[in-house]
N, C-alpha and C positions, 0 to 999 in steps of 0.2 A: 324507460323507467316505468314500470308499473304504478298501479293507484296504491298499492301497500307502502310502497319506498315513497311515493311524491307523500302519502300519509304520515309516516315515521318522519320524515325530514320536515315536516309542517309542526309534527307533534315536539321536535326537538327545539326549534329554532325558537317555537312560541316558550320554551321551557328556559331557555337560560338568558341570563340577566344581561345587560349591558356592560361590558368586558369579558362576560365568559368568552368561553375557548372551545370551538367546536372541533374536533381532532379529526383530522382528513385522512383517510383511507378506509376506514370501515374496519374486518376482520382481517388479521395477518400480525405479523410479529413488531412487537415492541420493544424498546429497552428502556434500563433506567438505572439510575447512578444517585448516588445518597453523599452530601455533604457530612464531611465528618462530624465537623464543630456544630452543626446546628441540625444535622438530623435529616433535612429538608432531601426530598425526594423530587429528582429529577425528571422525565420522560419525555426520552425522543418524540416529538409532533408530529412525527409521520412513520410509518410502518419502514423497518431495517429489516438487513438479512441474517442470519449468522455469523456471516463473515463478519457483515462490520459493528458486531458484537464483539469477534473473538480481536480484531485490530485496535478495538480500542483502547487508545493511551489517554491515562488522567492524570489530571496530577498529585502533589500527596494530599490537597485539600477532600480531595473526591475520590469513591469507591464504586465499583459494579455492582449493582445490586441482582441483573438476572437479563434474563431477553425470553420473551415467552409469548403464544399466541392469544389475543386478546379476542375470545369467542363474541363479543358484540357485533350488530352491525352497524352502529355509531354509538358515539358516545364525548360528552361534552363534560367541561369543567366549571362552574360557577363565578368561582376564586380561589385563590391560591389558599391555604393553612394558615388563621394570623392576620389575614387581611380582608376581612369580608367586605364586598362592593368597589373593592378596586380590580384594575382589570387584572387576571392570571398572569404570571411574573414569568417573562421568557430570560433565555439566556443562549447565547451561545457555545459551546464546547467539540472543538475541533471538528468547527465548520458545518455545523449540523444543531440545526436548532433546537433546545429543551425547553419543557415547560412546569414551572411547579406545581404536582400535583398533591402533595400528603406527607403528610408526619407520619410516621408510624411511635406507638409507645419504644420507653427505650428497652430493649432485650431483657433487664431484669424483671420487667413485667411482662410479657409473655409468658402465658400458659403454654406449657409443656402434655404433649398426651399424655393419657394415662396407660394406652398401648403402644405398643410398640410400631413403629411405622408409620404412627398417624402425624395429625395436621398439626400445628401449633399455631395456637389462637395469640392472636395478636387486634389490639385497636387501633386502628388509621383515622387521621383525622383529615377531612376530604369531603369536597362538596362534588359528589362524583356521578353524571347520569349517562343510563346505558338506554341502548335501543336497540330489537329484537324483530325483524321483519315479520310479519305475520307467513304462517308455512312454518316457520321454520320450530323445530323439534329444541325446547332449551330443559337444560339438565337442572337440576333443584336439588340440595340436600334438605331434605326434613330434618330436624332436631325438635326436642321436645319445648324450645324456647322459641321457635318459629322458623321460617321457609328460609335455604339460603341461594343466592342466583350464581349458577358460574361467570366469576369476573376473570378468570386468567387460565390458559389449557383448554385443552383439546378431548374432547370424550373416549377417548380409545382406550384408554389406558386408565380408567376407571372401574372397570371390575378386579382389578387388584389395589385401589386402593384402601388403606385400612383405615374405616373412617371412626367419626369419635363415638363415646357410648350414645346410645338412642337415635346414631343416625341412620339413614335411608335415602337412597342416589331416587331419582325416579325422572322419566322424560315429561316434559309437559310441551305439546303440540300448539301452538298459537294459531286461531283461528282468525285474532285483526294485532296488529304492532302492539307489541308492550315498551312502554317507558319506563324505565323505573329509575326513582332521585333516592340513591342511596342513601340512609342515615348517617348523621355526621356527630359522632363519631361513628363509625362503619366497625363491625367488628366483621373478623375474618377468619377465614382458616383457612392455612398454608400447606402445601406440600411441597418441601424443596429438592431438589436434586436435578440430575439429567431433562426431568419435563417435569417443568413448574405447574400446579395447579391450586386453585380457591375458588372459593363460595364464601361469597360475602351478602351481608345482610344484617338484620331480617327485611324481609322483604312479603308484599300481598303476591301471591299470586293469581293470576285469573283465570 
């Protein structure tokens, strides 16, 4: 391990409270599943494959909500939504451990783009922090209301996406580990389909 990762993993650990939830694996895919009755957002604690995305049975309590690659290279959880300074609320479901991470608003409030193709703004409530190895190239959308960080997806397939008015993609190259402690509530922007992606924020950039 390098001095940038022994750094990042020093700059995380001092960052989250006693109960939080340090999510093991780094970069690689995720999933996550949404209780119906109460909104509550689930996610796999450790990196899945597709497959056992596409295998998974729930039951009628619980829904899929997506499996998507999580571009951090850590990233930690506070507390759960509702519960602040208790530890992050695990659970099991078909043998694979989940942890709760976030509310999201419920769909009637959701912003809708105003072009066609683009993201749908949605608020998550989530005490959510990511970490960014130094080196490494991270994506940022500008908006005229401030920086937002990619939290979900993979850069490839962003020169086709249709982003919101006044936005702009742009690379930002890290020269020492960024942390960033998302705001709670986090506001977001989704793109759903085949390959998930958001920029959630605002955020300082350095």
């Amino acid at each position: 391990m390098n001095v940038a990762e022994k750094s990042l993993d020093v700059m995380m650990r001092n960052a989250v409270h006693d109960g939080g939830y340090l999510v093991s694996g780094g970069r690689g895919l995720f999933m996550e599943v949404m209780e119906k009755a109460t909104q509550r957002v689930w996610m796999s604690a450790s990196p899945v494959s597709l497959l056992d995305f596409e295998r998974l049975e729930l039951d009628e309590s619980l829904v899929k909500v997506g499996v998507a690659m999580a571009p951090m290279d850590r990233a930690a959880f506070q507390w759960s939504p509702g519960a602040p300074d208790e530890p992050v609320l695990e659970r099991i479901i078909n043998d694979r451990l989940y942890i709760n991470v976030a509310t999201p608003a419920p769909p009637h409030a959701w912003l809708a783009s105003a072009e066609e193709g683009g993201p749908v703004q949605i608020t998550v409530t989530k005490t959510h922090i990511i970490g960014f190895e130094a080196g490494r190239s991270v994506v940022v959308m500008s908006m005229p209301e401030g920086d937002f960080v990619e939290v979900v997806g993979e850069p490839e397939g962003d020169e086709a996406l249709v982003l919101p008015a006044g936005g702009v993609l742009r690379q930002v190259l890290l020269q020492q580990p960024w942390l960033i402690e998302l705001p709670s509530p986090t506001q977001t922007f989704f793109w759903f389909g085949d390959s998930m992606r958001s920029f959630q924020g605002p955020v300082t950039v350095p």
